[in-house]
C-alpha atoms as one frame of an Amber mdcrd trajectory, in Angstrom:
protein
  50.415   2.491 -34.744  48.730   5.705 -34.045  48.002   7.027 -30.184  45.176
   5.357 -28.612  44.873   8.934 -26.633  41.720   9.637 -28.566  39.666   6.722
 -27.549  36.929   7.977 -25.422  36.116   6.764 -22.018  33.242   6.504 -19.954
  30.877   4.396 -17.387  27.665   3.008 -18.421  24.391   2.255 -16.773  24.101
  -1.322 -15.840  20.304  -1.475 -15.390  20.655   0.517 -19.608  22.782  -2.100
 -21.019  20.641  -4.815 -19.426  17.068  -2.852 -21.166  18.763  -2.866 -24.196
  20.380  -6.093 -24.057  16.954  -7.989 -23.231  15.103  -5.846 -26.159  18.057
  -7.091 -29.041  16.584 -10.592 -29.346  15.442 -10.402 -33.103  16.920 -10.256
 -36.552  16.041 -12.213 -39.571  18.005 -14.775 -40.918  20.877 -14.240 -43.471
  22.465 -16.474 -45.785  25.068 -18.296 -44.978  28.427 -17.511 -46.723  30.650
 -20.918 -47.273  32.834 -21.855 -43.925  36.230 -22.334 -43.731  39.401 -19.357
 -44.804  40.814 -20.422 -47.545  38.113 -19.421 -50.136  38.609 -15.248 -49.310
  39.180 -13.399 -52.309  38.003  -9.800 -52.346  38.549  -9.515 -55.926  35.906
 -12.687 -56.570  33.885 -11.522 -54.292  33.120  -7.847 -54.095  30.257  -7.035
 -55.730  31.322  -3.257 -57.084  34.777  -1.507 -56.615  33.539   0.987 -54.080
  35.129  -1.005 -51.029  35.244  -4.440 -49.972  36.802  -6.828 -47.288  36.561
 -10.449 -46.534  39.147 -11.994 -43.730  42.502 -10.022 -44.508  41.689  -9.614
 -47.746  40.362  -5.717 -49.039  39.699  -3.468 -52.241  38.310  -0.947 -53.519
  38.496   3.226 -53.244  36.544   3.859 -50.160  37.072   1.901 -46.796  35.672
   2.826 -43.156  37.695   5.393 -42.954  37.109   7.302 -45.766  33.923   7.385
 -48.529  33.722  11.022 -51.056  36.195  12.123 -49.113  34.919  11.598 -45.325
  34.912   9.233 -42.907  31.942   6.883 -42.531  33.606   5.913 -39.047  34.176
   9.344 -37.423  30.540   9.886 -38.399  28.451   7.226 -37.018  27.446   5.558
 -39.824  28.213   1.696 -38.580  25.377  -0.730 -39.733  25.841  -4.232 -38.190
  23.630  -6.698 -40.511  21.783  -3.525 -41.750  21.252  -2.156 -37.986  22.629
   0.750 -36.330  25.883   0.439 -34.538  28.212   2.955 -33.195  31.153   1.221
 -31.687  33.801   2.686 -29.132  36.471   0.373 -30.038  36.153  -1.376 -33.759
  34.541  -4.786 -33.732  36.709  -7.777 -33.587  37.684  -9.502 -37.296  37.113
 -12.701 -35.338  33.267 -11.426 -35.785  32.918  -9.937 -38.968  33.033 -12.065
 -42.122  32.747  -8.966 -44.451  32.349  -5.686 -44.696  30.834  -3.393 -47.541
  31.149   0.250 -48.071  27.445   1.265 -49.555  27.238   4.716 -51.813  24.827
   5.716 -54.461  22.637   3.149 -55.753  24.347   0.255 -53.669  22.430   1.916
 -50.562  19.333   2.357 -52.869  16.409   0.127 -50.664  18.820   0.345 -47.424
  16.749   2.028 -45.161  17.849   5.596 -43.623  20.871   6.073 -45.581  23.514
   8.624 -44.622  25.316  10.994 -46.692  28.847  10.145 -45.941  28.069   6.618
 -47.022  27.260   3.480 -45.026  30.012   0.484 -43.595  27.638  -2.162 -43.549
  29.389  -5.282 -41.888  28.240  -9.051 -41.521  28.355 -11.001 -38.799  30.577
 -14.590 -39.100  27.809 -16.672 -38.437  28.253 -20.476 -37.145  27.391 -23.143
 -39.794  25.163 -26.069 -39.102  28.229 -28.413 -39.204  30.889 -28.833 -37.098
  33.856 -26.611 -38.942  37.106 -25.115 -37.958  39.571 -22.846 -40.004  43.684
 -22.271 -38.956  46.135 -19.393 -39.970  49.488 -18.673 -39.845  50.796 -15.269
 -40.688  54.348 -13.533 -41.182  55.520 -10.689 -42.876  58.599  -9.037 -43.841
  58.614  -6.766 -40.859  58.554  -9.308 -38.302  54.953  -9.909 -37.782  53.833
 -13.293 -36.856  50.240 -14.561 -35.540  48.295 -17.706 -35.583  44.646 -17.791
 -35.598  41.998 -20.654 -34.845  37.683 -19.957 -35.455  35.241 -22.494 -36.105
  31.751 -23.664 -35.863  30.662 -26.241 -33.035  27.017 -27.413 -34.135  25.250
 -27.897 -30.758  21.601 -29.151 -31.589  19.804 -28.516 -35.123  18.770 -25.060
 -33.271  22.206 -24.022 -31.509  24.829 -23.408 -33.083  28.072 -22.190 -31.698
  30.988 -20.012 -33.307  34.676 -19.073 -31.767  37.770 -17.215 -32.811  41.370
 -17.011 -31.175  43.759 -15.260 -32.588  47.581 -13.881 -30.937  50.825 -12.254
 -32.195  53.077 -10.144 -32.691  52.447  -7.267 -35.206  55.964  -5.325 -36.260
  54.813  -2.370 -38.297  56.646  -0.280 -41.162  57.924   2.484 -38.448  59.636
   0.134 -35.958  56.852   0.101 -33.649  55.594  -3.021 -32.421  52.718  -5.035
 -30.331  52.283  -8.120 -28.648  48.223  -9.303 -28.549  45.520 -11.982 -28.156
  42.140 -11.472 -28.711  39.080 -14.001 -28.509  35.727 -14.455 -29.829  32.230
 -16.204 -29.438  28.774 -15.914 -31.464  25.850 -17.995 -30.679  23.453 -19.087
 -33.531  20.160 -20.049 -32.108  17.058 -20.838 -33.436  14.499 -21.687 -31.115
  11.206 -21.186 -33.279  10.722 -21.357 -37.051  11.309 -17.452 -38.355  13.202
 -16.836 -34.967  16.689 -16.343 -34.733  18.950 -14.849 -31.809  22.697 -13.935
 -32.534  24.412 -12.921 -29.222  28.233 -12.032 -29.485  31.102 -11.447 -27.517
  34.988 -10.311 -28.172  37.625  -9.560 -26.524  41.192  -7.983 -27.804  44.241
  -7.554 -25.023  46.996  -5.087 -26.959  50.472  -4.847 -24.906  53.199  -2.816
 -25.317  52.180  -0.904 -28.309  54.610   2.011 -28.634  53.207   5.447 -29.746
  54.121   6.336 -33.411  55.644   9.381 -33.890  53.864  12.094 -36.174  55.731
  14.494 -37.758  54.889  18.301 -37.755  57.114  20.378 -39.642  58.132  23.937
 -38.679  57.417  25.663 -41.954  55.513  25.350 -45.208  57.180  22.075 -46.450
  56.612  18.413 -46.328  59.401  16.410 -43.192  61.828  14.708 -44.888  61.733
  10.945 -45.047  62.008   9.408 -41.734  64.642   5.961 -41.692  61.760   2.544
 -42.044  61.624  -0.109 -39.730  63.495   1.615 -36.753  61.957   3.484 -33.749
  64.082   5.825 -32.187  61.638   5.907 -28.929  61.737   6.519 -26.545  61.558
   3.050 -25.058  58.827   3.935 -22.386  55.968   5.214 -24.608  53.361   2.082
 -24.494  50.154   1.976 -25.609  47.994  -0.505 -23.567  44.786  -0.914 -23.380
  41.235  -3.657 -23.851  38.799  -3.667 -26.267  35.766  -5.597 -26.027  32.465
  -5.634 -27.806  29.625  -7.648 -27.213  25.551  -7.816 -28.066  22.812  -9.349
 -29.689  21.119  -9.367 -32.488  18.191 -11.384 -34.066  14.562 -11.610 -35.788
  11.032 -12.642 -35.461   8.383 -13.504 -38.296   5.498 -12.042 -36.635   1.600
 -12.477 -37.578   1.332 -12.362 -41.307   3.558  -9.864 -43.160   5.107  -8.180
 -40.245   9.266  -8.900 -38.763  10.661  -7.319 -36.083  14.302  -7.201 -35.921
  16.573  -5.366 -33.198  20.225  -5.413 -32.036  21.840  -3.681 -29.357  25.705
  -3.532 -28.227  27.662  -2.383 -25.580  31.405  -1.081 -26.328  34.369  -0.432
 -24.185  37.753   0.794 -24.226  39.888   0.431 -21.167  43.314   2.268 -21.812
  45.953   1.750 -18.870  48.188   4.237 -20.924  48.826   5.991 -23.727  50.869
   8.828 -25.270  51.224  10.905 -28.176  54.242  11.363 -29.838  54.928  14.367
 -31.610  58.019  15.136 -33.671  57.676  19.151 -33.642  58.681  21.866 -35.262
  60.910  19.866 -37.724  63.242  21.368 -40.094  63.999  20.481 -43.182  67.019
  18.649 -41.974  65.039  16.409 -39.934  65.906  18.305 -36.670  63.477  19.188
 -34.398  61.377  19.184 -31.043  60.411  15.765 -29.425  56.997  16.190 -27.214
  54.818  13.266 -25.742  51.375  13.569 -24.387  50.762  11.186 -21.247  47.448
  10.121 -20.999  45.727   8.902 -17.814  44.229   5.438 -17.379  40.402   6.010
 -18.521  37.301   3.529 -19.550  35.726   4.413 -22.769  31.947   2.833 -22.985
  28.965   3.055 -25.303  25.698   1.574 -26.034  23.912   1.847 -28.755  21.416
  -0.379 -30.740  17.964  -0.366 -33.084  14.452  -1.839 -33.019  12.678  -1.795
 -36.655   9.459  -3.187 -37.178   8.478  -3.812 -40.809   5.926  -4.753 -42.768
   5.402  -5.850 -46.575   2.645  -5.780 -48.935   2.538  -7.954 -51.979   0.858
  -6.072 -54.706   1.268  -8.326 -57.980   4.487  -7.375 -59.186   5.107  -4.635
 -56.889   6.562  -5.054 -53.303   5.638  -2.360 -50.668   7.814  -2.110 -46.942
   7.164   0.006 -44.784  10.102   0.560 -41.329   9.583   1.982 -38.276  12.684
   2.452 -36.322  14.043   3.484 -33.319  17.816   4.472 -32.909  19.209   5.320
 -30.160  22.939   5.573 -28.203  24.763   6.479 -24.670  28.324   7.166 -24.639
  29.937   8.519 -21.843  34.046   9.328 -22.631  36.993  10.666 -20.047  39.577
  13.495 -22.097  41.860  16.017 -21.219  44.160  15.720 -17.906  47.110  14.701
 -19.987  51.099  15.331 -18.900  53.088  17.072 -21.480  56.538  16.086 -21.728
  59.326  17.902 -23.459  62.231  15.723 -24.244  64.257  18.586 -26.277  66.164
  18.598 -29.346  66.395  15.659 -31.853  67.360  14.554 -35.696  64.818  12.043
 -36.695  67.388   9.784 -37.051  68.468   9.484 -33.936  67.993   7.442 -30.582
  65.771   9.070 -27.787  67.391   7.487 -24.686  65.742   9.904 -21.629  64.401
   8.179 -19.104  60.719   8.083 -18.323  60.148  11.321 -16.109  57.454  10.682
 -13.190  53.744  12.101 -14.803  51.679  14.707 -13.195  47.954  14.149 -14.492
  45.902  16.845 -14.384  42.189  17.348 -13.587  39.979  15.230 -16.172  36.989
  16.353 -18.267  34.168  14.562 -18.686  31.357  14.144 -21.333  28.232  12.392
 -22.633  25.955  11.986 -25.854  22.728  10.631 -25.165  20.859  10.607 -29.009
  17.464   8.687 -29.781  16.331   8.797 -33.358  12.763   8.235 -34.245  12.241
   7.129 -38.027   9.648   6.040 -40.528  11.110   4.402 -44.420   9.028   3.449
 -46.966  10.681   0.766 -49.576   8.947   0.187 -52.607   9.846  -2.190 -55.396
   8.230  -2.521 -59.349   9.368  -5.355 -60.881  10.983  -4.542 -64.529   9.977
  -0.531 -63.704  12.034   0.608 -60.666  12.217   1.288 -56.900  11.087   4.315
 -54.851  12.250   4.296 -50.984  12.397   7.533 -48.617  12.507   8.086 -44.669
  12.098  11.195 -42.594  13.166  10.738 -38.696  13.696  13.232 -35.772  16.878
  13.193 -33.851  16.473  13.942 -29.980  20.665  14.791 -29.482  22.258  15.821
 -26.464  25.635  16.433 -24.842  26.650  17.327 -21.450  30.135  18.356 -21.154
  31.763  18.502 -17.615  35.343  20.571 -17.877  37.505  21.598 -14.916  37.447
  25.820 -16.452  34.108  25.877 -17.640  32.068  23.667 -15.640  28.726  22.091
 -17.283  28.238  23.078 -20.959  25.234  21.289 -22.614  24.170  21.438 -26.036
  20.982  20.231 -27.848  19.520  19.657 -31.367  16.380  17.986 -32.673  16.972
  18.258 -36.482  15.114  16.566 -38.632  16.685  14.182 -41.224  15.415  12.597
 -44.329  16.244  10.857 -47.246  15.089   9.819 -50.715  16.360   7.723 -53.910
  14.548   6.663 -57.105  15.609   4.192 -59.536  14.443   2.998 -62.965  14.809
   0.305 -65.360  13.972   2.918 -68.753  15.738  -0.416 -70.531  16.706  -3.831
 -69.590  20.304  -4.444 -67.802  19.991  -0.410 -67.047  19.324   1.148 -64.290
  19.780   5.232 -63.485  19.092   6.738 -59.855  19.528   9.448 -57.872  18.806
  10.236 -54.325  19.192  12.698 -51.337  20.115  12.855 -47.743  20.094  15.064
 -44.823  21.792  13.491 -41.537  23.221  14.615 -38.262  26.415  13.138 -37.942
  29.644  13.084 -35.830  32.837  14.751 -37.015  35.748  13.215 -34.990  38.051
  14.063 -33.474  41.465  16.796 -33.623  44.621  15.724 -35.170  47.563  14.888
 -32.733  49.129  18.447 -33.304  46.002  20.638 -31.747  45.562  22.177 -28.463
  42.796  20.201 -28.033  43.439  16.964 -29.490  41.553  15.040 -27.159  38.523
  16.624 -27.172  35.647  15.125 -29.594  34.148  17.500 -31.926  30.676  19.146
 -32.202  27.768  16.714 -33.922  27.522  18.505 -37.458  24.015  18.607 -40.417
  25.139  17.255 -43.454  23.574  17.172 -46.809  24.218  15.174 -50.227  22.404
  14.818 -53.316  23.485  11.643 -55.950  22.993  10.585 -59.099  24.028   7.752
 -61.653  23.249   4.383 -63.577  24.051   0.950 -63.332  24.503  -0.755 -66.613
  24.944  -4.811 -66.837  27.246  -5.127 -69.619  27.697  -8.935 -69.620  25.566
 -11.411 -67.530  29.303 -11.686 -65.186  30.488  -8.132 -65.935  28.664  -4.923
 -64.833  30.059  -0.905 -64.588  28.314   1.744 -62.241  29.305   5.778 -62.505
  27.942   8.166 -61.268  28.096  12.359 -59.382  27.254  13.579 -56.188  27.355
  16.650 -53.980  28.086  16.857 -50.748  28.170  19.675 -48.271  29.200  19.694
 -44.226  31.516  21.761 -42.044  35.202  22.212 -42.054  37.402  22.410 -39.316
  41.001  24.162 -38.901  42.942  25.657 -36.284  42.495  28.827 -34.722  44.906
  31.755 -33.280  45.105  29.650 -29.954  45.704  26.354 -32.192  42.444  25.035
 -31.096  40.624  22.534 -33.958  37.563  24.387 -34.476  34.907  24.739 -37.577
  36.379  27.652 -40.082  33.961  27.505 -42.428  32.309  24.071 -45.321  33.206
  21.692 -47.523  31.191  21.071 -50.444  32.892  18.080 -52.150  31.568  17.442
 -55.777  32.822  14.377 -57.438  31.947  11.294 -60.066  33.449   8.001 -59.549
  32.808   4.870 -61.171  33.218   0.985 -60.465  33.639  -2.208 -63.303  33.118
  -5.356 -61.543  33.211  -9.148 -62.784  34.463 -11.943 -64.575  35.704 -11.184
 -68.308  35.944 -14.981 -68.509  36.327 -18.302 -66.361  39.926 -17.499 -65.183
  39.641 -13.361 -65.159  37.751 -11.375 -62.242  38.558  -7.678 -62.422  37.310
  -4.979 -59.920  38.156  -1.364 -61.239  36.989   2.198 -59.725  37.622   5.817
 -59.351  36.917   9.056 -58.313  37.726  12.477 -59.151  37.053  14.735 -56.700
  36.719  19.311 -56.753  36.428  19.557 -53.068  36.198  23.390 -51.492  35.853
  25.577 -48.960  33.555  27.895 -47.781  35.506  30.424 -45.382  33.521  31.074
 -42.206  33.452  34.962 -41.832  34.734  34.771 -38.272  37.589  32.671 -38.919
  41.250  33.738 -38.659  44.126  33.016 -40.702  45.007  32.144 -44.437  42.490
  29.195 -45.233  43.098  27.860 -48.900  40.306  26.788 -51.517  40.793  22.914
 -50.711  40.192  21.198 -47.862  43.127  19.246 -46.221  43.252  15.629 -46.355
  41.100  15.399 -49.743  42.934  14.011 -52.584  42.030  15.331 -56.304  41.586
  12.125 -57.344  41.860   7.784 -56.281  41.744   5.289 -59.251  41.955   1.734
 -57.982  42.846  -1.579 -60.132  42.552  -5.425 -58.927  42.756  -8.155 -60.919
  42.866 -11.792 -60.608  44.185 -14.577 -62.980  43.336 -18.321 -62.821  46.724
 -19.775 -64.137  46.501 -22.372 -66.347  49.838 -23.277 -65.711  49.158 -25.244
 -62.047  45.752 -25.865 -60.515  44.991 -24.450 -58.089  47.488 -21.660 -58.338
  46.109 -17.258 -59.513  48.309 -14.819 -59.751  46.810 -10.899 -58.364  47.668
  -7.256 -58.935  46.461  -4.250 -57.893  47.375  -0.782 -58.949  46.240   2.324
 -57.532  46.850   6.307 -57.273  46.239   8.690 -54.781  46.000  12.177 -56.343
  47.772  15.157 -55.065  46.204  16.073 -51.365  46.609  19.436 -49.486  48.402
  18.955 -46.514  47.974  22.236 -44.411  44.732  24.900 -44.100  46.197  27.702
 -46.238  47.320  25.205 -48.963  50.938  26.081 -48.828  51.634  22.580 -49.344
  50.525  19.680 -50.598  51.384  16.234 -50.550  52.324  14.541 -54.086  50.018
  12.152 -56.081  51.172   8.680 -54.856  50.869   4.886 -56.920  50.979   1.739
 -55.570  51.582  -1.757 -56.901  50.564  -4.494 -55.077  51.470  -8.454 -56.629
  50.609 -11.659 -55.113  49.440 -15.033 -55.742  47.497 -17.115 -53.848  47.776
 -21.646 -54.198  45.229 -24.345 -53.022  45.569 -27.655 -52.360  44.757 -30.456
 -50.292  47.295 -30.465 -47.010  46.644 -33.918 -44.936  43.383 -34.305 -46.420
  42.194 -30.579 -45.556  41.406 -27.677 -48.497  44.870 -25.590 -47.885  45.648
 -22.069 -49.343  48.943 -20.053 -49.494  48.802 -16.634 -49.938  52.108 -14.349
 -50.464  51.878 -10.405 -51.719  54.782  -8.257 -52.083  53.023  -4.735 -51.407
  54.646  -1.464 -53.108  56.422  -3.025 -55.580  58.218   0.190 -56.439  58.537
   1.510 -52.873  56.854   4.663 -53.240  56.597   5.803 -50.023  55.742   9.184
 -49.113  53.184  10.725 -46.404  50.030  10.816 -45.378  47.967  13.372 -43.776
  47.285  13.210 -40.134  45.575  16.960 -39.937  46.795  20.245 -40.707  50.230
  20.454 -40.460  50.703  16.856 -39.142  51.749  13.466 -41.357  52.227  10.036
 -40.603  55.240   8.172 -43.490  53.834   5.611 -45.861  55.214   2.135 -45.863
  57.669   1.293 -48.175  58.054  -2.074 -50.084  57.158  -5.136 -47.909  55.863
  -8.817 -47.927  52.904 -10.322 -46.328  51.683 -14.371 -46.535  49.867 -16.466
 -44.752  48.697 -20.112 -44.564  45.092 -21.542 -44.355  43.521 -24.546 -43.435
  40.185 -25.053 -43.268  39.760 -28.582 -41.114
């Protein structure tokens, strides 16, 4: 698992949360999905191939982590039932029945899109009867967890909704965790067109050792570390407690007007964590060992939206019109951390030094305090098309408080807009095409910088879209389309600090074929192809290659899912996918090879002691193609090889 050193840390206002908290009593209802566990099927379910997850099951090219080639995450672009979230620690799974990645026209009528894309996630609401789901989980690594939610009907206006889940996760390095984490949403109702959704989680991880990332010392990929062994050393534990908690609700006000708001606080609360560093490697996997001790720090944030909207019925046009207020606080601890050399070592081989006694340094500190104002118009023509657009100001600030340099604070109050049209020129067609301008955050440095622990400057970022949406069968429907998008790129400089060097602009089509070719077949196929490159900054030092690092040329993506005829109850799945060649350091001097991926599983339901039962197995890299990822210039993380996952379901 990778270092928990970059989780930011920080203090928050009591009498803040409390505003917020008591302001986040409205959001309008949403329809309930069907309770219980064993009905999740990504491949039934998604809606397009552009990234999908339901309980432990996920598709599609993009996730949270990456959409056209950025991450949605690193940039603030969280929605939590459509309303702006940015989370310190990720929310719980105990909380979030799905989650949807939302590019081109899927974000067409989503108000105040983003260019890197949206992660829109919804909330596992309690049912209105009383409802309770268990599952067991192993996999060939050792894992093994067991997991109880449900829904506890209270009155017809109260409903409640838990989750507890604990383990042991074993991952494909040798690296392992013990955990427990818990859950509770409330479902009340306490006036017709008023609902209230307050949350709460909690997740405990424990002895989590640091993975190692591997850095080599020339212009050539590390060989192939051994799988499912950690060669330490022994002492270098992760541990730390995530919790998330909120509200979120709606109101049917005074004819066509609903207010709707949500706010959440977010903390991280690291006892200790390291980096591990496997430096200056040679070819034949000898090299430098270095940890980074970090010191105990709090991470918290706040952050939450009030939109008020209003809708006008025009015959067989629909007009909405949002005004919106954004706004976060997050105040984060870095820096202060204890390098420690532990000398020469093969890959291969045990690190058995003791734990040496840790000298922290002096801590930096800072904060980003951003409101956004915004005003979206949403307007639907039945049969002819939909218009929507929003302009807002951003009011951004940080305050930085380092040891050297004292207080450094830096403002912006950009302006950011947005605007997509669609029409229906024939019937089951729709074409689009849209633009956005947002202020967004860019991350932060790979394990292997100078300043890995410092969070990078908020960055402008532009994209412009455009595509159709054709509905080849009433079941089956395919959606392609192109889009550029421009923001800054960041490298190392002479002093190995992560710093901008210059901009990406990232031009790409990708695609998506979604549906059921008959009763028994559900397919979900997508792709992109992406010509990302950069823009050298004149300032910048060093060889800096046309493509950016960490951008693949291309991702194609295949699921499938077969009703058997041969036992009811019983489908067979696949999934095939290929990650295209990917530049692995700034000048371009290597790259890491295109990568594929078979994934088979199957998935049986039954009745077990009068309950609906489901058995899920996958065997995941079927060829065990392993590889490397990218972790930054210069820095990868191995692939996992060939390995089986299964669980059991009951929904009581």
């Amino acid at each position: 698992m990778f270092s928990a050193s970059a989780a930011i840390a920080a203090r928050s206002s009591r009498g803040r949360s409390a505003l917020l908290l008591g302001a986040a009593i409205l959001l309008c209802p949403q329809p309930l999905r069907a309770q219980g566990r064993t009905s999740d099927n990504a491949v039934t379910q998604a809606a397009d191939a552009f990234g999908y997850s339901v309980g432990r099951e996920s598709l599609g090219i993009y996730n949270a982590g990456n959409a056209r080639g950025f991450s949605p995450t690193a940039a603030g672009n969280l929605r939590l039932e459509g309303l702006y979230f940015a989370p310190v620690p990720s929310l719980s799974g105990l909380l979030v029945d799905s989650t949807q990645i939302r590019v081109g026209l899927s974000a067409q009528g989503y108000p105040f899109v983003a260019p890197s894309g949206i992660v829109d996630q919804i909330l596992r609401r309690p049912g209105d009867r009383t409802a309770a789901s268990v599952l067991v989980n192993l996999d060939g690594f050792g894992s093994a967890g067991v997991e109880l939610d449900g829904s506890l009907p209270v009155s017809p206006k109260l409903s409640l909704g838990f989750g507890l889940n604990a383990g042991r996760t074993a991952f494909p390095d040798g690296t392992n965790n013990l955990y427990h984490s818990e859950a509770l949403i409330v479902r009340w109702r306490p006036l017709p067109g008023v609902e209230i959704l307050p949350f709460w989680s909690l997740y405990n991880d424990y002895d989590d050792e640091a993975s190692p990332f591997y850095v080599p010392a020339g212009s050539f990929l590390p060989p192939q570390p051994p799988a499912g062994h950690f060669y330490g050393p022994w002492w270098d534990n992760i541990r730390y407690t995530a919790a998330n908690y909120g509200a979120i609700g709606s109101a049917a006000l005074a004819g066509t007007w609903r207010l709707r708001a949500g706010a959440f606080r977010s903390v991280n609360d690291q006892r200790s964590g390291y980096t591990n560093l496997r430096d200056n490697l040679e070819s034949d996997g000898t090299g430098h060992v270095l940890l980074f001790a970090d010191p105990p720090h709090k991470s918290v944030g706040i952050s939450g939206e009030i939109r008020l909207t209003h809708s006008i019925a025009d015959g067989p046009r629909l007009h909405e019109i949002h005004f919106s207020l954004r706004g976060r606080d997050t105040k984060r601890v870095f820096g202060g951390s204890d390098a420690i050399d532990l000398g020469e070592s093969r890959i291969d081989e045990e690190v058995r030094a003791p734990r040496p006694p840790l000298t922290f340094a002096a801590q930096s500190r800072d904060e980003v305090r951003q409101t956004i104002y915004g005003l979206a118009y949403d307007g639907r023509w039945k049969d002819v098309g939909e218009l929507s657009f929003g302009v807002s100001r951003s009011a951004y600030r940080k305050t930085t408080t380092t040891p050297d340099r004292g207080v450094v604070l830096s403002r912006s109050q950009p302006w950011l807009y947005n605007a997509t049209l669609a029409l229906f020129p024939v019937r089951r067609l729709a074409v689009y095409a849209g633009y956005a301008r947002g202020l967004e955050e860019s991350g932060t440095p790979p394990p292997n910088a100078a300043n890995r622990t410092e969070g990078l400057p908020a960055i402008l970022t532009r994209q412009a879209d455009a595509g159709f949406r054709l509905n080849l069968t009433p079941r089956m429907k395919a959606v392609a389309g192109l889009f550029d998008l421009r923001k800054p790129y960041f490298g190392f400089d002479t002093a190995n600090r992560y710093v901008q060097i210059g901009a990406i602009r990232s031009r790409g089509a990708e695609f998506s074929l979604s549906g059921s070719v008959t009763d028994a077949l559900d397919i979900v196929a997508g792709g992109v192809l992406l010509d990302a490159s950069v823009i050298r900054q004149p300032n910048a030092t060093g060889p800096i290659g046309r493509r950016p690092v960490g951008i693949p040329a291309h991702i194609l993506n295949v699921n499938v899912n077969w009703k058997t005829p041969l036992l009811a109850g019983l489908s067979l799945d696949a999934s095939l996918s290929e990650r295209g060649t990917t530049p692995g350091t700034t000048d371009n001097a290597v790259e890491i090879p295109s990568r594929a991926r078979l994934d088979m599983g199957a998935r049986y339901t039954f009745s077990l002691a009068g309950s609906k039962a489901t058995a899920r197995l996958q065997v995941s890299n079927v060829f065990d193609n392993q590889g490397f990822s990218s972790a930054g210039p210069g820095a990868y993380f191995p692939n996992a090889g060939r390995y089986v996952t299964g669980y059991l379901a009951v929904d009581l």
